[in-house]
N, C-alpha and C positions, 0 to 999 in steps of 0.2 A: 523457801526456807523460813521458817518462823521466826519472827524479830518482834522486840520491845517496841511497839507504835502508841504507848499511852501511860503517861505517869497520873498517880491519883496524891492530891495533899489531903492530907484529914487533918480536923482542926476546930476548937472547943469553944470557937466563936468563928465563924467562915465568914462575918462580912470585914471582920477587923481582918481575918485572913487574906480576904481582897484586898482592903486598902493597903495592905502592908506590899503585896506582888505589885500591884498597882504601882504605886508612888517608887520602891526600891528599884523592878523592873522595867516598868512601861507596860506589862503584859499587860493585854485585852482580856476580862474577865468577866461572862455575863453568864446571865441565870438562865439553867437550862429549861425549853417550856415541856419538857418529859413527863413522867408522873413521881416525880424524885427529886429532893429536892439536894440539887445538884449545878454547878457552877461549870464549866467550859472555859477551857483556859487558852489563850493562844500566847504562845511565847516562842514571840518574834515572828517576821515577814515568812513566807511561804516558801520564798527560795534559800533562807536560812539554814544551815544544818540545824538537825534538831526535831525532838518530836513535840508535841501540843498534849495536856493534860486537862484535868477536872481538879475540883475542888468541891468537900463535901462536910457536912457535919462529924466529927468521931463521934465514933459508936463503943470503941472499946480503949480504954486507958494508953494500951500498948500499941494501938492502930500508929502505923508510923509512913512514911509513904511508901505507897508500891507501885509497882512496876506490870504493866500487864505487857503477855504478849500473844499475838494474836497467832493463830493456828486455824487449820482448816474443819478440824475435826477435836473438840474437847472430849468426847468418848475414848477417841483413839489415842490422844496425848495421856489422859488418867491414865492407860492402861498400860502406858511406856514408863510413865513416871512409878508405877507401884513395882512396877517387873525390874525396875533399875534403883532403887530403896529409899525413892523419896515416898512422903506422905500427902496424901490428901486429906487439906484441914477443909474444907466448903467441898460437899460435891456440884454435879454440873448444875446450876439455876438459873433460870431469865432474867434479863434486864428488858421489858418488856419494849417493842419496838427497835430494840437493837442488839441482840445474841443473848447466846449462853455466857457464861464464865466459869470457874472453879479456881480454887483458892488450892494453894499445894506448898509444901515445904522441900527443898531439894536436902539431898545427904548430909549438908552442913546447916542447917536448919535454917535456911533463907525463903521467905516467903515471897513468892509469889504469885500471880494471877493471870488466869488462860482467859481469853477471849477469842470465840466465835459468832461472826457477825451472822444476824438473821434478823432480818429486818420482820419476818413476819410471827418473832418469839412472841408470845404472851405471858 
């Protein structure tokens, strides 16, 4: 069954944004070596409840954090979420070396973000 396994912070200076997760949290926060400039966030021990997120430059004023959740199939989720009257704001795009995604708003206009792992996206 499909579950939330990734939170994203966006943020209008991302190293002050470390040091704030850093110092408040403890989280472990290092740059990810991708083609994206992009942060990896571990929050908290492994046997912790809880999931691990990113951190990333904002791109849009209103970029606020989301929630991805990961699915087997982003084609086939699009086509449940249009057939049941949410929206697709991003269709399906790479994150190269690690899946697709697509960006969606549900009935009550909450955004959030599909991920499909493929390691061999480009």
């Amino acid at each position: 069954m499909p579950k939330i396994n990734h939170f994203e912070i966006n943020a209008d200076d991302p190293l002050r944004a470390k040091s704030f997760y850093e110092n408040v949290f403890k989280w472990k926060i290092e740059k990810w070596e991708g083609p994206l400039e992009y942060w990896l966030i571990s929050a908290g021990d492994e046997d912790e409840p809880g999931i691990n997120g990113g951190l990333q430059k904002r791109e849009n004023k209103e970029d606020a954090i989301t929630n991805y959740i990961t699915v087997k199939s982003v084609d086939d989720i699009i086509k449940k979420i249009e057939e049941n009257g949410g929206k697709i704001i991003k269709p399906k795009s790479p994150i190269p070396r690690v899946g697709y995604y697509a960006i969606f708003k549900d009935t009550e206009g909450n955004r959030l973000d599909l991920m499909e792992e493929d390691e061999s996206a480009k």
